[in-house]
C-alpha positions as CSV (number, residue, x, y, z in Angstrom):
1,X,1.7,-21.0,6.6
2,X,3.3,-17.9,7.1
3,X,6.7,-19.9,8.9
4,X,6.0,-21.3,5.3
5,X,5.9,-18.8,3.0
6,X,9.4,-17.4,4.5
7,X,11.3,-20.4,3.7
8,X,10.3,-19.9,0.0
9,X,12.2,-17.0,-1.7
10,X,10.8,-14.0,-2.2
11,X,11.2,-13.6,-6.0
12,X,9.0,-17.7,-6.3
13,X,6.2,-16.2,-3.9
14,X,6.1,-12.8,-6.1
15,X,6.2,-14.8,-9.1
16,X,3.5,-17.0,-7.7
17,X,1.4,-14.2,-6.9
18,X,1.8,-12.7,-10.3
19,X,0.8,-16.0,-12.2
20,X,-2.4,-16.2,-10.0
21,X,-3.7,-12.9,-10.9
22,X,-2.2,-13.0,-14.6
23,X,-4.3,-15.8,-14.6
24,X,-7.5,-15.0,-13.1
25,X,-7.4,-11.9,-15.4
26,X,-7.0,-14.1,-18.5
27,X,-10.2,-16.4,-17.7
28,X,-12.0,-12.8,-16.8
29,X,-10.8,-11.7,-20.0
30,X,-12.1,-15.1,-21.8
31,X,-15.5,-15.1,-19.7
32,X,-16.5,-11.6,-20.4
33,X,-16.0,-12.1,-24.0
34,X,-18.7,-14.4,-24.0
35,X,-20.8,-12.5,-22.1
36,X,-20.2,-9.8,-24.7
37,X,-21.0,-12.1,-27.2
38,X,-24.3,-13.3,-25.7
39,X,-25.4,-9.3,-25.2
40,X,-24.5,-8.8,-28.9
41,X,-26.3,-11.7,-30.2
42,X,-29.3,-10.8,-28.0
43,X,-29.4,-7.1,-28.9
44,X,-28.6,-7.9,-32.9
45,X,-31.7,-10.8,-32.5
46,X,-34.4,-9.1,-34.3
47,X,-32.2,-7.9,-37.4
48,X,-30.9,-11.3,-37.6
49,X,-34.3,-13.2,-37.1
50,X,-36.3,-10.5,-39.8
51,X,-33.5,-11.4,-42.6
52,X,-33.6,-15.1,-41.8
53,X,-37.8,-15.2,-42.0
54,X,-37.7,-13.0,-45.2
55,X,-35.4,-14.9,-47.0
56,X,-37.2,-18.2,-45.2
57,X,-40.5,-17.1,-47.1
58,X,-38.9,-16.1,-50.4
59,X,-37.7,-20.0,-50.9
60,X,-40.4,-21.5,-49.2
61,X,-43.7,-19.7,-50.4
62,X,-43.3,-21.0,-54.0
63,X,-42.9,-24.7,-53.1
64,X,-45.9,-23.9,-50.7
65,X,-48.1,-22.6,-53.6
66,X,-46.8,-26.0,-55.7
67,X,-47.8,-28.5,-53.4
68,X,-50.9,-30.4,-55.9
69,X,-54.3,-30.2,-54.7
70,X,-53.3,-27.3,-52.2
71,X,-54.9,-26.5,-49.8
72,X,-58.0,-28.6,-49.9
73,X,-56.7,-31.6,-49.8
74,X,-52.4,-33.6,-49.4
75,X,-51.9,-37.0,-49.1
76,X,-49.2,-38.6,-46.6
77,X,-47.3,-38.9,-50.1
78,X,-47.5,-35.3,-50.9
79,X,-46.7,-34.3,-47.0
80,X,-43.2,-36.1,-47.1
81,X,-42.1,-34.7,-50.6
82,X,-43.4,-31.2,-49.6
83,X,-41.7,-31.6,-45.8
84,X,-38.4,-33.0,-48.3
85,X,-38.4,-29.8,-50.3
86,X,-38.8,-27.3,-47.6
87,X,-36.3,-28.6,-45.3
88,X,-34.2,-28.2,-48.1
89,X,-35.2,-24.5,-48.5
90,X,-34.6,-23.5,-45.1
91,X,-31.2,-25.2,-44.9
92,X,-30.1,-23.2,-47.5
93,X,-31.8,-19.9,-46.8
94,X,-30.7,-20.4,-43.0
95,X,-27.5,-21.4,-43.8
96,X,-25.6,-17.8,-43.6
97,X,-27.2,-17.0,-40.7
98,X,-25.4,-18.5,-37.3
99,X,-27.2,-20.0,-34.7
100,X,-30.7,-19.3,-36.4
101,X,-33.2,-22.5,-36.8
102,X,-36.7,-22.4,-38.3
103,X,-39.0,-23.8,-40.7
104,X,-42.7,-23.5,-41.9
105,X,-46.3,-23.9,-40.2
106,X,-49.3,-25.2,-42.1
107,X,-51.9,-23.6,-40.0
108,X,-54.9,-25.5,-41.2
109,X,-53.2,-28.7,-40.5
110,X,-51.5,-27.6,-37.6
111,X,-48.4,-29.4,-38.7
112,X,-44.7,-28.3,-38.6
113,X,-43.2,-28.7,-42.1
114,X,-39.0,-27.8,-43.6
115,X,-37.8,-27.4,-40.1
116,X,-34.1,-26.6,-40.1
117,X,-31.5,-26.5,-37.3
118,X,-28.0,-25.1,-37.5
119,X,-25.0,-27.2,-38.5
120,X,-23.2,-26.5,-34.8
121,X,-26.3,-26.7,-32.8
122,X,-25.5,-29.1,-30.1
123,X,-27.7,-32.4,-30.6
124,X,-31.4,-32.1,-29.5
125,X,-34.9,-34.6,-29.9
126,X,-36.9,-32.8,-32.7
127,X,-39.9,-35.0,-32.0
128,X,-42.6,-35.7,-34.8
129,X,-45.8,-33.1,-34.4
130,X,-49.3,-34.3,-33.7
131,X,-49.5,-34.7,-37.5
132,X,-46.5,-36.5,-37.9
133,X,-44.5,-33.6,-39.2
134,X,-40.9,-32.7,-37.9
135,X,-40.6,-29.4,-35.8
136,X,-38.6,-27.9,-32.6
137,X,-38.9,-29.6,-29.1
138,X,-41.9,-29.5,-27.5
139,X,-41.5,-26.5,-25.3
140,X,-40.9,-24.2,-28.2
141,X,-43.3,-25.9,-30.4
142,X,-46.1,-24.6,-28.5
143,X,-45.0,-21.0,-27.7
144,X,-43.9,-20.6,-32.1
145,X,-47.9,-21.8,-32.4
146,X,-49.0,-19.1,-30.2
147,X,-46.9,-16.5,-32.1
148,X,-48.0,-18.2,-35.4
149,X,-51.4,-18.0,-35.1
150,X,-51.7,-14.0,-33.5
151,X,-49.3,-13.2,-37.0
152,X,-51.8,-15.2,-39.1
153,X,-54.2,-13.0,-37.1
154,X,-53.2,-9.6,-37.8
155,X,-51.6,-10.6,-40.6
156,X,-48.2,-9.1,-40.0
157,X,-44.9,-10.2,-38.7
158,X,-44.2,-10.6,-35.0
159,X,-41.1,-10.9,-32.5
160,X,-40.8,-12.0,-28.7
161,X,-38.2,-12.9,-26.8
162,X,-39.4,-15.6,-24.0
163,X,-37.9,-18.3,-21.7
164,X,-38.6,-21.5,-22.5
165,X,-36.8,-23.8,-19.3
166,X,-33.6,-23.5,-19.4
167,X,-33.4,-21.6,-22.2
168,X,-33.9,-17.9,-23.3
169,X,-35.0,-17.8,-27.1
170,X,-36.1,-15.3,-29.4
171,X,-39.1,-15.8,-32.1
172,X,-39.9,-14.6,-35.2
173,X,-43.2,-15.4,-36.9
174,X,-44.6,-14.1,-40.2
175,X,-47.8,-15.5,-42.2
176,X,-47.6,-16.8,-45.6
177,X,-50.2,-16.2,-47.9
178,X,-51.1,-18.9,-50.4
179,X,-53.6,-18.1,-53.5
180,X,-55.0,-15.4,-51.5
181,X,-55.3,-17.4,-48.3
182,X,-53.5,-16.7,-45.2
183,X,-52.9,-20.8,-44.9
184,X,-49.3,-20.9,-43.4
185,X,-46.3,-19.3,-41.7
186,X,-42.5,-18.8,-41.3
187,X,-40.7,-19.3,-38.2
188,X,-37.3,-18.5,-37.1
189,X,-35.7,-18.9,-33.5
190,X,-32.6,-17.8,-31.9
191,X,-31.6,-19.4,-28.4
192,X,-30.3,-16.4,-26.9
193,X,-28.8,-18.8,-24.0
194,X,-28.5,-22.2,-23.3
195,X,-27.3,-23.9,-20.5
196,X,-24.2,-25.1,-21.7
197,X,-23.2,-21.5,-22.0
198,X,-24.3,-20.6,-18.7
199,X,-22.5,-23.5,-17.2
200,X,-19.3,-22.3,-19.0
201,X,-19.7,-18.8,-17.8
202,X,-20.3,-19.7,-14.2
203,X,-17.2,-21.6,-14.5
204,X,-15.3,-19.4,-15.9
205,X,-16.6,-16.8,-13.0
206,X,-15.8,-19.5,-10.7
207,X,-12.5,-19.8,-11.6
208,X,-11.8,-16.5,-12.1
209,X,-12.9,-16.1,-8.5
210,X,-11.2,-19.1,-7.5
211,X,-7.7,-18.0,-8.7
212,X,-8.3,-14.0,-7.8
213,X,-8.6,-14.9,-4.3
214,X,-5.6,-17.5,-4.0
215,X,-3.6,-14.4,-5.3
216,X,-5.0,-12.5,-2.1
217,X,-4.3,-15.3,0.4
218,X,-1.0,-15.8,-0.9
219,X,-0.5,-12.1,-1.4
220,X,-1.7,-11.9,2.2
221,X,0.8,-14.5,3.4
222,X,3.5,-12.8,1.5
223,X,2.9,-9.3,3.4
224,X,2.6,-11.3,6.6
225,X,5.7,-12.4,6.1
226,X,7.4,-9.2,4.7
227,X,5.9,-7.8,7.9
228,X,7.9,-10.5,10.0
229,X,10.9,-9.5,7.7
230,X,10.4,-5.9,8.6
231,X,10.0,-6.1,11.9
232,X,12.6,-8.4,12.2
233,X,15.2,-6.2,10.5
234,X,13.6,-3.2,12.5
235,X,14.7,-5.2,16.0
236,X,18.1,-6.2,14.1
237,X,18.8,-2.0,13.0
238,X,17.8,-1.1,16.7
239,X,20.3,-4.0,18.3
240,X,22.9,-2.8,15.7
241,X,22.3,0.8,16.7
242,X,22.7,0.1,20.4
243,X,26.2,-1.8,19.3
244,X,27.0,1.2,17.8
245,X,27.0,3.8,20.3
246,X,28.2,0.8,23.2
247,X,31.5,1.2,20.3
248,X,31.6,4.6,20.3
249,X,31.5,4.5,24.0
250,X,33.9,2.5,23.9
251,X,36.3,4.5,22.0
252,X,35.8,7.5,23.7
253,X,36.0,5.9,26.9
254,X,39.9,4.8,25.2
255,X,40.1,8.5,24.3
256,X,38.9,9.7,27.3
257,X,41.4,6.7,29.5
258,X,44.1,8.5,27.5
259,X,43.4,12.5,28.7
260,X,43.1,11.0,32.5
261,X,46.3,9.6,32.6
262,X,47.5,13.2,31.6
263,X,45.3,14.9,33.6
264,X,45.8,12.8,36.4
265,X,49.4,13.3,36.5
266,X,49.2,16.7,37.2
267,X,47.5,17.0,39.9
268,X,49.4,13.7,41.4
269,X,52.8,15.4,40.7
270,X,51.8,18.1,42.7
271,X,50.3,16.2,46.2
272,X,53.9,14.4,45.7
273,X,55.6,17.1,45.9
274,X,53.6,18.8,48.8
275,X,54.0,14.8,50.9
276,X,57.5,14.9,49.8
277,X,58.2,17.9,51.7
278,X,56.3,17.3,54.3
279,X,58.8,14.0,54.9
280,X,61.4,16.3,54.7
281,X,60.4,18.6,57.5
282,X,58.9,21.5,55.6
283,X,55.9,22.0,56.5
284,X,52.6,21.5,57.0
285,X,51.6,24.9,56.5
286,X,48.0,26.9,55.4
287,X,49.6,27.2,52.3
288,X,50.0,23.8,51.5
289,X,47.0,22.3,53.3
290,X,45.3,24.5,50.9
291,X,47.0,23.6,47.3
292,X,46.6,19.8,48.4
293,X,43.4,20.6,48.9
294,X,42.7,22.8,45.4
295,X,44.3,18.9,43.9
296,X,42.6,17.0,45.5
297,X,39.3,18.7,44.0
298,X,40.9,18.7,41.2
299,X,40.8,15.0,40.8
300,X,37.3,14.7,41.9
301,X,36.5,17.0,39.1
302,X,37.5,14.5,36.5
303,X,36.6,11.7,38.2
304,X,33.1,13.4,38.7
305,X,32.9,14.6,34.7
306,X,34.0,10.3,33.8
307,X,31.2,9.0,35.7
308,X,28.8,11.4,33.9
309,X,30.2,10.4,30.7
310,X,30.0,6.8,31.6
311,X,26.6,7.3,32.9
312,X,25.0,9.0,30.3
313,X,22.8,7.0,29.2
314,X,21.5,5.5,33.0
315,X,18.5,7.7,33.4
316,X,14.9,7.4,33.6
317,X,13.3,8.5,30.6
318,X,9.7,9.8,30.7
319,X,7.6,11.8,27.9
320,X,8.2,15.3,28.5
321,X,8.1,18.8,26.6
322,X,11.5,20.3,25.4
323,X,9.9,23.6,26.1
324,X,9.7,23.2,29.8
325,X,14.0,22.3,29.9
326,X,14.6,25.0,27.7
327,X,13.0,27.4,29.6
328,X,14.6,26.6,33.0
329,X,18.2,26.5,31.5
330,X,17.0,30.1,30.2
331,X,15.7,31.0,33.5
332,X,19.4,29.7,35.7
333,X,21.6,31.2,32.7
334,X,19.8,35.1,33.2
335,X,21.9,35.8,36.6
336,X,25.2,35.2,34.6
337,X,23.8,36.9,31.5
338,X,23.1,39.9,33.4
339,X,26.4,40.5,35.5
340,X,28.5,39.9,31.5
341,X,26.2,42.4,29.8
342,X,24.4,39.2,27.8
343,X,20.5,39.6,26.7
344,X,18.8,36.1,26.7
345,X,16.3,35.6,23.9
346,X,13.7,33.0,24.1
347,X,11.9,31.9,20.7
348,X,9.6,28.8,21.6
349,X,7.6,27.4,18.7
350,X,4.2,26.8,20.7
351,X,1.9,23.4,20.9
352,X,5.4,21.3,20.6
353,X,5.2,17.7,20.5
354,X,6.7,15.4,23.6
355,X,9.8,13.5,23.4
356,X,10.9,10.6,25.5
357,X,13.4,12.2,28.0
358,X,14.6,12.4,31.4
359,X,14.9,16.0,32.3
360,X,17.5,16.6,34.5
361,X,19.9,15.5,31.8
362,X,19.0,17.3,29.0
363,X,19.5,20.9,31.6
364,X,22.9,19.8,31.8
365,X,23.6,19.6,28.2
366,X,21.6,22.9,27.6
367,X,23.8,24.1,30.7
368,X,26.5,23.4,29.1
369,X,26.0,24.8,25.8
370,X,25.0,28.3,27.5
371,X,28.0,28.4,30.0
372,X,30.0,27.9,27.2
373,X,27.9,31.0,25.2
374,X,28.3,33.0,27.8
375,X,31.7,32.5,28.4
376,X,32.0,33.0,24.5
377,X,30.6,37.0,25.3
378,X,32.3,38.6,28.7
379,X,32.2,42.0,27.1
380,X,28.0,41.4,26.6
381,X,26.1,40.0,23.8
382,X,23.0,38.2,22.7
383,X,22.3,34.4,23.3
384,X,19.3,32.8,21.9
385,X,17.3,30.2,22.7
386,X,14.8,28.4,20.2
387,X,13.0,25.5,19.4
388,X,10.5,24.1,16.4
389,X,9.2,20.7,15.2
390,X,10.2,19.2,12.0
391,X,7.2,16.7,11.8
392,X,8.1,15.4,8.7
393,X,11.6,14.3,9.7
394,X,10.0,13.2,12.8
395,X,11.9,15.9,14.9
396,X,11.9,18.6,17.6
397,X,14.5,20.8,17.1
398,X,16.3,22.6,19.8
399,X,19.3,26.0,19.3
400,X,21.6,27.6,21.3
401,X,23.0,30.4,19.6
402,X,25.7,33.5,20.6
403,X,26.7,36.0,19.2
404,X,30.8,35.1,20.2
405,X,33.6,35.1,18.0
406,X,32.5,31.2,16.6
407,X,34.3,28.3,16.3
408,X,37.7,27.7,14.6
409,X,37.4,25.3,11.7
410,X,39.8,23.3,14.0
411,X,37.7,23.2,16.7
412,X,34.8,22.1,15.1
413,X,36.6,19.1,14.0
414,X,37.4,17.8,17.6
415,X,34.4,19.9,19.0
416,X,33.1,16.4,21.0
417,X,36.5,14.5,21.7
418,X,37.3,13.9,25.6
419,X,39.7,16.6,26.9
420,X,39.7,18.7,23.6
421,X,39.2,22.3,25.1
422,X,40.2,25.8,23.7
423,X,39.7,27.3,27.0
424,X,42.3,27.9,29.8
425,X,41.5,25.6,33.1
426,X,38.7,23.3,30.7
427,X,38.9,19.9,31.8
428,X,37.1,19.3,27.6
429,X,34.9,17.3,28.9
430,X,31.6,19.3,29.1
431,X,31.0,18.7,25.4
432,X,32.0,15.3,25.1
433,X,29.6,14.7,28.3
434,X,26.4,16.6,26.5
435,X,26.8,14.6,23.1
436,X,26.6,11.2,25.2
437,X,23.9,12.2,27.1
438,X,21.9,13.3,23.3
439,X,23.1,9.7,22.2
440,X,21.3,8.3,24.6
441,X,18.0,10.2,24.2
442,X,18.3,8.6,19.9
443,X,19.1,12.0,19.0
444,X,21.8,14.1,17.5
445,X,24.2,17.2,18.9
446,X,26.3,18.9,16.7
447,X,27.5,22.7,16.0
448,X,26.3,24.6,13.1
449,X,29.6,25.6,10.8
450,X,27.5,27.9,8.6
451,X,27.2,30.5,11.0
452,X,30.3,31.0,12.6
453,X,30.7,34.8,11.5
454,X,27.7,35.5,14.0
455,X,28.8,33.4,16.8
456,X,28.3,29.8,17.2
457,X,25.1,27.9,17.2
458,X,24.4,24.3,18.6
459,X,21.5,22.6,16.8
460,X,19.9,19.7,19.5
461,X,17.5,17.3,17.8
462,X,15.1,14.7,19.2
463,X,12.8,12.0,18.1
464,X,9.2,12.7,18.3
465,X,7.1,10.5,20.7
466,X,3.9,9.5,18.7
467,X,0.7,8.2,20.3
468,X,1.2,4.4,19.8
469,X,4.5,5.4,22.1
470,X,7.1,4.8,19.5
471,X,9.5,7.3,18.4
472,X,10.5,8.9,14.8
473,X,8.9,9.4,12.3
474,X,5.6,9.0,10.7
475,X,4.5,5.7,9.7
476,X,8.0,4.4,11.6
């Protein structure tokens, strides 16, 4: 499903998703509506049912009270008219009330008379009573007699809401009296639910739950496969990343090829000369063992220096704290530091998290930076060392400052090419060398140009090793 779900574009399965919940919303919407309808109707039942059975008794009473030979005696003849008139009495005194059937109750007949049902009530047996009367179904019939005969009773109106399988109804009952006689009653009843609305509303809940949760599975498919996506373009920037610095490599290296041939020549032209008179005679002396020699180291110099750069990133990387290098480049640079005059300030931020490292290297870079400080001050000075975590960029953060004479705006600009040095007898390559071995720990050198009036000031930043053993920054 997933494999799936990527093949369709992503603005189909957002607009899928959409629809889906769009939708299930809508038949929420529609369902609770009902609902809120039912509650109304349920909690607006006795108003609705009083109004109904009052204006029930004020059309009904006086075709009660004309009914001939009332109430001692009707004949089947009289029954029908009298059942004629009041049906048509209730019709029209339950007409503006919705949903609201009723009728009358002859209590010393125990016969249903005038019962009327609403217009839209769905279609239901009204069965003939005992005494061949129309009324309600059978259920209710005998739960309105109840209520009829305790109202006849105490001789006031009543109201009770009961259930009556599958229904919930509400019933109104009030006596009717009759040449001074309490002989009759009104009845009014509400069906407060019925099971064609509770069917409806569990289908609509049904639904709603129905579509809601395709929305999550497909919403769940979608971020399954935006997680694929992710991941997949994660592997992709990482690959890319790695071509990146093999190119840079790669054009150093061409920069680096260049400087060799010239600094290669050099010390060539001069073992040439020292073999060439040799052949002629001259020689061998001391002096020219020795400068043969002095070129000969010369070369393995920069051959040494090339390997490291092409090297840099061939070491074994383990999780380690910056603090600890730091410290140790501090502790090797003090000898130096003391004989030039140079104090050595150390400003460790404590508690600082690892970083994914191999040691050795990084001494070498922070060797280099404070050989280069150093060299910076002969007449004395201050070099500084400090480091801090930026844990919101993901970062621990490393300085070498001096208080020098800074960097040219020209030397910063070709601060990290092969064989660009400023100082007499620099091979340019200790910089070059450092910034490859930072490449390869993912992390950034580079010289601080705001500072230069004080000295320079190299800023070293690595990538935070979190606990799931990834590097960067939170949430990454």
């Amino acid at each position: 499903m997933a494999t799936l779900s990527l093949r369709i574009p992503l603005k189909w399965q957002v607009g899928v998703v959409v629809v889906l919940f769009v939708a299930a919303l809508t038949s929420l919407w529609l369902t609770s509506t009902s609902v809120i309808e039912r509650e109304r109707r349920r909690a607006t039942a006795k108003g609705v049912l009083d109004r109904a059975g009052t204006r029930l008794a004020e059309q009904g009473t006086s075709v009660i009270a004309r009914a001939p030979r009332w109430p001692d005696y009707i004949g089947p003849a009289d029954w029908d008219q009298l059942d004629r008139e009041l049906s048509a009495e209730a019709a029209r005194a339950l007409a503006p009330f919705e949903g609201v059937e009723g009728g009358y109750y002859v209590r010393d007949f125990t016969r249903f008379v005038g019962t009327a049902v609403p217009a839209n009530a769905p279609p239901r047996a009204t069965p003939k009573d005992r005494r061949g009367g129309t009324g309600p179904p059978s259920p209710e019939a005998e739960l309105i007699e109840i209520q009829i005969d305790a109202a006849i009773r105490k001789d006031q109106s009543l109201f009770v809401v009961e259930i009556s399988e599958p229904d919930l109804i509400a019933i109104r009952t009030a006596p009717i009296a009759v040449r001074g006689q309490m002989v009759a009653a009104t009845w009014t009843m509400i069906r407060l639910e019925d099971p064609l609305f509770m069917n409806r509303s569990l289908r609509g809940y049904q639904l709603t739950a129905g579509l809601a949760l395709g929305g999550i599975a497909l919403s769940l498919l979608w971020m399954a496969g935006l997680a694929r996506t992710v991941r997949r373009q994660a592997l992709e920037r990482e690959r890319l990343q790695t071509e990146l610095r093999r190119s840079e490599r790669l054009a150093a290296l061409g920069k680096l090829l260049a400087g060799v041939a010239h600094e290669v020549r050099n010390p060539l032209a001069g073992i040439r000369s020292t073999v060439q008179l040799w052949q002629r005679g001259i020689g061998p002396d001391a002096e020219s063992f020795e400068g043969l020699v002095d070129e000969v180291d010369r070369l393995e110099g920069i051959v040494a220096r090339l390997l490291h750069f092409s090297r840099a990133d061939a070491q074994d990387m383990m999780p380690s704290n910056l603090n600890d290098v730091v410290a140790e480049v501090a502790r090797l640079a003090q000898p130096n530091a003391d004989d030039l005059g140079v104090i050595v300030e150390l400003d460790l931020a404590p508690d600082l998290p690892p970083n994914l490292m191999a040691p050795p290297a990084l001494i070498q870079v922070f060797r280099n930076l404070s050989t280069n400080a150093l060299q910076a001050m002969p007449g004395g000075g201050t070099l500084r060392f400090s480091t801090r975590a930026d844990v919101a960029a993901g970062e621990v953060i490393a300085q070498v400052a001096d208080s020098g004479p800074g960097l040219s705006p020209e030397a910063l600009n070709h601060l990290f090419e092969p064989f660009y040095t400023t100082k007499p007898g620099g091979t340019g390559l200790g910089l070059a060398i450092a910034r490859e071995i930072v490449l390869a720990h993912r992390g950034e050198l580079r010289a601080d140009p705001s500072d230069n009036e004080r000295g320079a000031r190299f800023i070293l930043s690595l990538p935070i090793l979190r606990e799931n053993g990834h590097e960067g920054k939170p949430g990454h």
